[in-house]
N, C-alpha and C positions, 0 to 999 in steps of 0.2 A: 504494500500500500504506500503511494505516494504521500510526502507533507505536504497538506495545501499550502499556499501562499498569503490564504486570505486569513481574517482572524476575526472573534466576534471582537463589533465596535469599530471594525474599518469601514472607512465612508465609500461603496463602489457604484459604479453606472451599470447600467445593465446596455449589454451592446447587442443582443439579440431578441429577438421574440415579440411578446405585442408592447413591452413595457418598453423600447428600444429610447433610450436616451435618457431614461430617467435615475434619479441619485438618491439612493439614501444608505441609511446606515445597518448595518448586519446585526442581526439578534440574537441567530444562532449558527453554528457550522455543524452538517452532519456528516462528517469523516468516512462513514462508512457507505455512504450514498452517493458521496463527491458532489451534496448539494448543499444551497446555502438558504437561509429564512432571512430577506431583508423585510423592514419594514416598512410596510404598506407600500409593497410592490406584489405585484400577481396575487391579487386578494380572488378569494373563491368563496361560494356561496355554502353555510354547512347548514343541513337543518336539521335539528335538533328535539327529543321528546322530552316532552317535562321531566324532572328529577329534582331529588331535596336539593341538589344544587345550582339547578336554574328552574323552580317550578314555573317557571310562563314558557319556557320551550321555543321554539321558533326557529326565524332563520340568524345563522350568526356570518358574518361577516369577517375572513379569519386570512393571513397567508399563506400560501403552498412556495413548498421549499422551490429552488431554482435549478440549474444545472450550475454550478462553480464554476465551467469555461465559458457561458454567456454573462458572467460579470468581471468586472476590470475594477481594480483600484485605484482611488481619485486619490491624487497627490496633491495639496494646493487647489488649483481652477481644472487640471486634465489629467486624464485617465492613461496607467503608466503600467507597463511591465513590471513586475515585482521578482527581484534575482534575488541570491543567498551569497553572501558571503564572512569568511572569517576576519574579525575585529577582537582584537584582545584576545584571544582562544573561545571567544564566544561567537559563534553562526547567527548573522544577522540582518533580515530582512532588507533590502534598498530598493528606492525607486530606480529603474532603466535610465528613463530620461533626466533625472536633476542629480543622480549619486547621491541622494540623502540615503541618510539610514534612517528605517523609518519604524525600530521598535526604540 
């Protein structure tokens, strides 16, 4: 299994699919799916039966995870490859385009 590149709380654009140019921030990564939960992107319709913990039931309005290589991480203003490299003996995330290290 590959390391993702991405991490929850990094700010990415989505470059494919119907949500195509839009930004926000990760919530969750799921490792084993190679998908990612951004917030309030690819929102899907759930509906739901009453239960002690929601007795009005209904539709809920919730996100579905993404693929991890239709989203890119926003560095700054623009959306950048993210490499690995060794700094102090520690492996460290950078952007492609500015060479920041970006953990």
């Amino acid at each position: 299994m590959a390391k993702l590149k991405i991490k929850k709380g990094d700010t990415v654009k989505v470059i494919a699919g119907d949500e195509r140019g839009k930004s926000a921030v990760v919530k969750e990564v799921l490792v084993k799916e190679n998908k990612v939960i951004v917030e309030g992107i690819n929102l899907v319709k759930k509906h739901t039966k009453p239960s002690a913990k929601n007795p009005q039931g209904g539709i809920l309005s919730m996100e579905a995870p993404i693929n991890i290589s239709n989203v890119m991480l926003v560095d700054g203003k623009t959306a950048t490859r993210v490499g690995r490299k060794v700094v102090d003996g520690k492996v460290q995330r950078f952007a492609k385009k500015t060479d920041k290290i970006l953990d």
